[in-house]
C-alpha positions as a Markdown table, in Angstrom:
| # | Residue | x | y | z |
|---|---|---|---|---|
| 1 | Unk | -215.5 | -213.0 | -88.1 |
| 2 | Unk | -218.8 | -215.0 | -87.4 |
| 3 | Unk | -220.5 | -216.7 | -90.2 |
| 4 | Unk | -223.8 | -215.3 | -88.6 |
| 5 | Unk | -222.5 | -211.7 | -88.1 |
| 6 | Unk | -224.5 | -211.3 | -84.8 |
| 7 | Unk | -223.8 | -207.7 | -84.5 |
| 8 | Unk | -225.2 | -206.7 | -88.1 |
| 9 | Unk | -227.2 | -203.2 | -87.9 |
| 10 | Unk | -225.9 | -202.4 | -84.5 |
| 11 | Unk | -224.3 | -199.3 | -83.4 |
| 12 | Unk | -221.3 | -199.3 | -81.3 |
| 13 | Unk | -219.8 | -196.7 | -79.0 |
| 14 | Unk | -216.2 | -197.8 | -77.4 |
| 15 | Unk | -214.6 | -195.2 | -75.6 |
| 16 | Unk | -210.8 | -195.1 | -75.5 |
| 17 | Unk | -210.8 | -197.3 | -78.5 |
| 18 | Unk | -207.4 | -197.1 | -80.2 |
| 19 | Unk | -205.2 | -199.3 | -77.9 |
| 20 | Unk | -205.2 | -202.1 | -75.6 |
| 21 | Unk | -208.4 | -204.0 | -74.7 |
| 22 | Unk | -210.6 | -200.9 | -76.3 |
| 23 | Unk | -209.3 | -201.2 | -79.0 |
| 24 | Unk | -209.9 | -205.0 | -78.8 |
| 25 | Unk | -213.2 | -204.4 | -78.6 |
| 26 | Unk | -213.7 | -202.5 | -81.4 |
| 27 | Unk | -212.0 | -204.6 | -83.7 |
| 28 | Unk | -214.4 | -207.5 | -82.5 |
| 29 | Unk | -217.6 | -205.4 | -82.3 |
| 30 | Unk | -216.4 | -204.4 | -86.1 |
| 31 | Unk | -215.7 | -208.4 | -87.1 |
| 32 | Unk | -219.2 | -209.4 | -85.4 |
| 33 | Unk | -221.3 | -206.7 | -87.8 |
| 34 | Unk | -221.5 | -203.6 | -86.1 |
| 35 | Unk | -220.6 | -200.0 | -87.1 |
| 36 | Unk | -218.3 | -199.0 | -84.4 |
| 37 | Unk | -217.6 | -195.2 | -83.4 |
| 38 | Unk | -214.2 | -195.5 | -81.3 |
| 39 | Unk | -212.9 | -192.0 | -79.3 |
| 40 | Unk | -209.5 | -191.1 | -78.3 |
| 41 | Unk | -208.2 | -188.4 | -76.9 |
| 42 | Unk | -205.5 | -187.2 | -80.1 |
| 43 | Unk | -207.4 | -185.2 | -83.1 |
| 44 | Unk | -207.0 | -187.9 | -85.9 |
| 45 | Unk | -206.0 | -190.4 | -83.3 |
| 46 | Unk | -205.7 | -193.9 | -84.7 |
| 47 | Unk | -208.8 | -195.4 | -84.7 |
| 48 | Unk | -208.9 | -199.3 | -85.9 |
| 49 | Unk | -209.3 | -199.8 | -89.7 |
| 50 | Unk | -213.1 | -199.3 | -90.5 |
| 51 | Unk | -214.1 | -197.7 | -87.4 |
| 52 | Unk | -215.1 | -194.0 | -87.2 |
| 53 | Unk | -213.1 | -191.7 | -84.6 |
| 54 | Unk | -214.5 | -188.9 | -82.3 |
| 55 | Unk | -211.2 | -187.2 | -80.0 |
| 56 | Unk | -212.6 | -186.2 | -76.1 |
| 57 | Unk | -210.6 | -185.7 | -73.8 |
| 58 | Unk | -213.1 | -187.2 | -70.6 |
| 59 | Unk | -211.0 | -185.0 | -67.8 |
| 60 | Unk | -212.8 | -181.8 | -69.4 |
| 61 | Unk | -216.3 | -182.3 | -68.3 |
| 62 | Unk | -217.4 | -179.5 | -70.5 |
| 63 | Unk | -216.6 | -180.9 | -73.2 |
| 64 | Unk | -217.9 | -184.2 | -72.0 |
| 65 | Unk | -221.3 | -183.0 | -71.4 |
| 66 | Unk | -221.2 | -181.9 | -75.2 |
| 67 | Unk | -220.3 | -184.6 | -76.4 |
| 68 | Unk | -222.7 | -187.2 | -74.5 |
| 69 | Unk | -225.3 | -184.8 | -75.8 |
| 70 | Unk | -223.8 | -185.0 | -79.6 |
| 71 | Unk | -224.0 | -189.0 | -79.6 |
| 72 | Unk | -227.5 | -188.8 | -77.8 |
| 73 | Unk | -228.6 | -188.1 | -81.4 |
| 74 | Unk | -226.5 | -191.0 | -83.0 |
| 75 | Unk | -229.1 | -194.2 | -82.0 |
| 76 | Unk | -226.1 | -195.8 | -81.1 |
| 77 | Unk | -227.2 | -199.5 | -79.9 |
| 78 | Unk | -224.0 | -201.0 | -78.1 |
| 79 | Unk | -221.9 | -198.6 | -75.6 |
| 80 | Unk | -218.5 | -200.1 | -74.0 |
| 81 | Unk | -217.3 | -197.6 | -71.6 |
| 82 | Unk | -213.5 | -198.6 | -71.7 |
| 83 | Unk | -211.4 | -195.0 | -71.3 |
| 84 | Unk | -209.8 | -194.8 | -68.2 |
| 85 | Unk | -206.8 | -193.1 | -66.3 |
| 86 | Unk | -205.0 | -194.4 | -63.3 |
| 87 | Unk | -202.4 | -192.8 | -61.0 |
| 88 | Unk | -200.9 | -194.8 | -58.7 |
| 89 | Unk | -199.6 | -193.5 | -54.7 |
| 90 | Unk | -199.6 | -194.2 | -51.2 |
| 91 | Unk | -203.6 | -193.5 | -49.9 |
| 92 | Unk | -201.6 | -190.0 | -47.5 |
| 93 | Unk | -199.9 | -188.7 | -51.1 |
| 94 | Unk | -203.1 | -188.8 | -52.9 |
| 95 | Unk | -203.6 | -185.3 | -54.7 |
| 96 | Unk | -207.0 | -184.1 | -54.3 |
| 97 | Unk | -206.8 | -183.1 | -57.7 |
| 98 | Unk | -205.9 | -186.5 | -59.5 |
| 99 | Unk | -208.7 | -187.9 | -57.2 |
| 100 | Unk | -211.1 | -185.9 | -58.5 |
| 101 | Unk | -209.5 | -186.3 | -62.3 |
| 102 | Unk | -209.7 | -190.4 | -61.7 |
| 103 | Unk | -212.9 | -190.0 | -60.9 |
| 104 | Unk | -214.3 | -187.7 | -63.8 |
| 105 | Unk | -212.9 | -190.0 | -66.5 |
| 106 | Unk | -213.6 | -193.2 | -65.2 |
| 107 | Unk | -217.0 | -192.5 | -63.7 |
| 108 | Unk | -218.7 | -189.3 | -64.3 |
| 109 | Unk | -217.8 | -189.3 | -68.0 |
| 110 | Unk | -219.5 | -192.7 | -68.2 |
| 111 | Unk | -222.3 | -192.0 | -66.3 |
| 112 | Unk | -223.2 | -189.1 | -69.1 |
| 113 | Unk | -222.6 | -191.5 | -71.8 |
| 114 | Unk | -225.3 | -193.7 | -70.2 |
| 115 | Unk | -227.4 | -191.1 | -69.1 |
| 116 | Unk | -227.4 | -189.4 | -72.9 |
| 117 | Unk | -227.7 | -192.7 | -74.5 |
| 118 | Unk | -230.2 | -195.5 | -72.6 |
| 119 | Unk | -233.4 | -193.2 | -73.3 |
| 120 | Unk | -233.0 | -194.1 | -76.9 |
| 121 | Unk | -231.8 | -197.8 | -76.6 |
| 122 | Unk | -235.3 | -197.8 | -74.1 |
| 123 | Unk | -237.1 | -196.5 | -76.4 |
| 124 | Unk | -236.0 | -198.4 | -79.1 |
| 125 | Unk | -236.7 | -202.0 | -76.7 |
| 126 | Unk | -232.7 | -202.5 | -77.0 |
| 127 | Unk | -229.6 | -202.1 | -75.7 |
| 128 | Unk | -226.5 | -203.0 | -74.4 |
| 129 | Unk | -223.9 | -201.2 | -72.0 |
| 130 | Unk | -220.8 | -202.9 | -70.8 |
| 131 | Unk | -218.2 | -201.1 | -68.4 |
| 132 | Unk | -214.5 | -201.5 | -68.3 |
| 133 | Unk | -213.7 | -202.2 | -64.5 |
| 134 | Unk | -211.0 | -203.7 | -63.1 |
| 135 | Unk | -209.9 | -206.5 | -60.5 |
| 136 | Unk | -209.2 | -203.3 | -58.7 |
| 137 | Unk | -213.0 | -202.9 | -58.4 |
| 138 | Unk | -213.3 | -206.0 | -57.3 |
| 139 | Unk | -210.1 | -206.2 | -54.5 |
| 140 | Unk | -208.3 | -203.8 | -53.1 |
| 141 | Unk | -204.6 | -202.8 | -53.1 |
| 142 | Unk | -202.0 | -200.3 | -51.7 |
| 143 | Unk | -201.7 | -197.8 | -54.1 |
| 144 | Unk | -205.1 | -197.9 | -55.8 |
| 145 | Unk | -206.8 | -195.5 | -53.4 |
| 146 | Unk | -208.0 | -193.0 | -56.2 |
| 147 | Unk | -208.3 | -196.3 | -59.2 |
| 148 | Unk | -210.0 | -198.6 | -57.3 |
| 149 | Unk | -212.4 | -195.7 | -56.1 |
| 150 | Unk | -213.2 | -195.3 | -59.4 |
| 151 | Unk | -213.7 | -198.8 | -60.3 |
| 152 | Unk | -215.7 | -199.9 | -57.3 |
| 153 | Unk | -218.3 | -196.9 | -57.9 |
| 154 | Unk | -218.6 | -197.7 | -61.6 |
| 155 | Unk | -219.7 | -200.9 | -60.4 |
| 156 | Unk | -222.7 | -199.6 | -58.3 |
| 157 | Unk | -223.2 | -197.0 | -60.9 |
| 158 | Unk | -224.0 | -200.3 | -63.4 |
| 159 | Unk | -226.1 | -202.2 | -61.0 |
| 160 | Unk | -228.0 | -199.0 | -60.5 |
| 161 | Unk | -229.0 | -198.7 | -63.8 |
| 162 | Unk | -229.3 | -202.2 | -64.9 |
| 163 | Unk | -232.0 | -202.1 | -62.0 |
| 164 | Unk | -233.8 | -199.8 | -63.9 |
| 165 | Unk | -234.0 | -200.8 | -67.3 |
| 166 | Unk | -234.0 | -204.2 | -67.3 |
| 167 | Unk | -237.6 | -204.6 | -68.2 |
| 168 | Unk | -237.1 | -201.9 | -71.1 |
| 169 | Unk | -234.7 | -204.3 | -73.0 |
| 170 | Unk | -231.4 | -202.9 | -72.0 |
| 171 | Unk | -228.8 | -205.0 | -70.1 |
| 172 | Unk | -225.7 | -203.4 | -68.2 |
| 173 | Unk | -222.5 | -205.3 | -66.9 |
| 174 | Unk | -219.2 | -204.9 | -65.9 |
| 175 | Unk | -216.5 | -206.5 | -67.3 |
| 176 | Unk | -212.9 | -206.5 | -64.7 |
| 177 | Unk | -209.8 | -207.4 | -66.5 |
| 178 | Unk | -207.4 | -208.8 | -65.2 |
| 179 | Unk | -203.4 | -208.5 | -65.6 |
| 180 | Unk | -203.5 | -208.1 | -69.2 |
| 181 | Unk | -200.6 | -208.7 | -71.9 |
| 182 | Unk | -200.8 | -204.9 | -73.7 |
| 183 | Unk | -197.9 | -203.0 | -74.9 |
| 184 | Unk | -198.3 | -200.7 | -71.4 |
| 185 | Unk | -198.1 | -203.5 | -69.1 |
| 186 | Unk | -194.8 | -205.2 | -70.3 |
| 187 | Unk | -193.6 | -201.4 | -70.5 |
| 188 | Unk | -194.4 | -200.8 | -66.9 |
| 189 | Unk | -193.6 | -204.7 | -65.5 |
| 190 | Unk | -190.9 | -206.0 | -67.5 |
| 191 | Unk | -190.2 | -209.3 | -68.1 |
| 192 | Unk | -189.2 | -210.1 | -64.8 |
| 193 | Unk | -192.3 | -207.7 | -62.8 |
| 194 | Unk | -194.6 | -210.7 | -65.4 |
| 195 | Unk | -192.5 | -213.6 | -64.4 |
| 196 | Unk | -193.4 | -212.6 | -61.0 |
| 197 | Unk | -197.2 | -211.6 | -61.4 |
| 198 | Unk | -198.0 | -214.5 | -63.3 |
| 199 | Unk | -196.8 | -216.7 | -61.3 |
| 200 | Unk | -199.7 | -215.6 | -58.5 |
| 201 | Unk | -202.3 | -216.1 | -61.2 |
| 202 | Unk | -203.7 | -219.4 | -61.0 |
| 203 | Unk | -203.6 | -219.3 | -65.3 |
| 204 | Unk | -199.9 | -218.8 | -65.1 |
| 205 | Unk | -200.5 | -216.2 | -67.5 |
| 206 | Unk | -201.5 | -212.8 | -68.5 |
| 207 | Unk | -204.8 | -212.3 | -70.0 |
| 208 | Unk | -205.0 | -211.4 | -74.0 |
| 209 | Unk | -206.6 | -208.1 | -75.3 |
| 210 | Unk | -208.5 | -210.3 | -77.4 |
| 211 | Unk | -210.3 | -212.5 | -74.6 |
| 212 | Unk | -211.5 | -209.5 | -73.3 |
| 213 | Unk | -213.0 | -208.3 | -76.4 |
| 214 | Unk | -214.9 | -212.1 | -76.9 |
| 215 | Unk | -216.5 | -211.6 | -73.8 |
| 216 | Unk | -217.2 | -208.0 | -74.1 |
| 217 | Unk | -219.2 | -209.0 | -78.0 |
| 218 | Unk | -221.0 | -211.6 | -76.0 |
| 219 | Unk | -222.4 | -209.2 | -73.3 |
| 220 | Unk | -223.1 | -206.7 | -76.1 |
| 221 | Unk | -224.7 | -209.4 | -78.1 |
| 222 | Unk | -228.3 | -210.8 | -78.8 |
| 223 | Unk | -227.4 | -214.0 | -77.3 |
| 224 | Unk | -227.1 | -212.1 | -74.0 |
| 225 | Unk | -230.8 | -212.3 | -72.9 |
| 226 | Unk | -230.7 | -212.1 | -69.0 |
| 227 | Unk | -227.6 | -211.0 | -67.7 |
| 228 | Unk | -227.3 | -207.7 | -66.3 |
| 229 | Unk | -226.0 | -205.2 | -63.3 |
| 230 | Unk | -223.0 | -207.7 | -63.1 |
| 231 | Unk | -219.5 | -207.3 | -62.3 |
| 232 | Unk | -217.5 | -210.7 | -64.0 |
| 233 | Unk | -214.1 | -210.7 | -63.4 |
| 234 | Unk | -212.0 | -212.2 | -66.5 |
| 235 | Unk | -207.7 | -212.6 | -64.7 |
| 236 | Unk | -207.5 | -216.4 | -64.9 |
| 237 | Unk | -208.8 | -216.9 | -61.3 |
| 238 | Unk | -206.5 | -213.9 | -59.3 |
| 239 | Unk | -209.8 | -213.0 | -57.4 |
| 240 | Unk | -210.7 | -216.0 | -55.8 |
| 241 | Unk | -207.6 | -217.3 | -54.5 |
């Protein structure tokens, strides 16, 4: 926790906030002085210790639209769009209808959140929005057709707003992980799929949950004074080599 508490009096919003990096986040929003409000999908779900918990499921875009209106009302300061759903197959298998899924959670379901949300952080003269991308919205791959999709429109979808209010005191970035070290990834890899990967990151490594998160407080932060519509990559170098 910082001995300034740079967050004190904000309000945070992290969606999918009870594992891997969004839940991360929340933890660090919560250690830097905010009051965090994490959603998961599960009713009770298990929200970080002194967090509060709202469960949406963000495929149901009726119930999406309710609930962006509902948090409208909540002044929330600080919104980290981090729920997301991936399905990975060859570009000719893609079903329509995981297309269109991929795309409701990981882009229109933000774009409410924003949309409900920046009139009051404009009208308050503050605010701070931070998207979960990917290096998949940044490069491509086999096999991401529908993810990276996704991940390259949130990316225009955050310079378009950050274009517009800027001047009203509210900054908007993406943040793209990289190959991360979360209890999904070394279920999926296994020890020898991350011997491999690591080896073409120029860290060596897998990224932690928590670097993420410092980054992620610092966008969201008062120290962040004048950068916005980005789209920072944080995977030890894997993009630019």
């Amino acid at each position: 926790m910082g001995d300034l508490l740079m967050l004190a009096g904000k309000k945070a919003l992290v969606t999918g906030g009870t594992r891997g990096i969004g839940r991360a986040v929340a933890e660090r929003l919560l250690a830097d002085g905010a009051a965090v409000t994490v959603t998961g999908t599960k009713p009770g779900g298990d929200a970080p210790e002194g967090c509060a918990y709202a469960a949406i499921d963000f495929a149901d875009m009726a119930l999406t639209r309710t609930f962006a209106e509902r948090m409208a009302g909540q002044e929330f300061d600080i919104l980290v769009n981090n729920a997301g759903i991936n399905k990975v197959a060859p570009f000719a298998e893609i079903d329509p209808a995981d297309f269109l899924r991929i795309q409701e959670v990981n882009v229109t379901a933000p774009f409410l959140l924003c949309r409900a949300l920046v009139p009051g952080m404009r009208a308050r003269g503050w605010g701070r929005i931070v998207n979960i991308s990917s290096i998949w919205g940044k490069v491509s791959k086999e096999g991401r057709g529908a993810y990276g999709t996704s991940k390259f429109a949130l990316d225009g979808l955050t310079a378009a707003l950050a274009a517009e209010v800027a001047a009203d005191g509210v900054l908007a970035n993406c943040v793209a992980p990289g190959f991360i070290d979360t209890e999904l990834t070394r279920r999926v890899l296994g020890e020898a799929g991350i011997a491999e990967l690591t080896a073409r990151v120029p860290a060596r490594r897998l990224g932690r949950p928590e670097e993420i998160a410092a980054f992620v407080a610092w966008l969201a932060g008062p120290e962040n004074t004048f950068i916005t519509g980005q789209n920072i990559a944080i995977d030890g170098g894997f993009t630019r080599v």
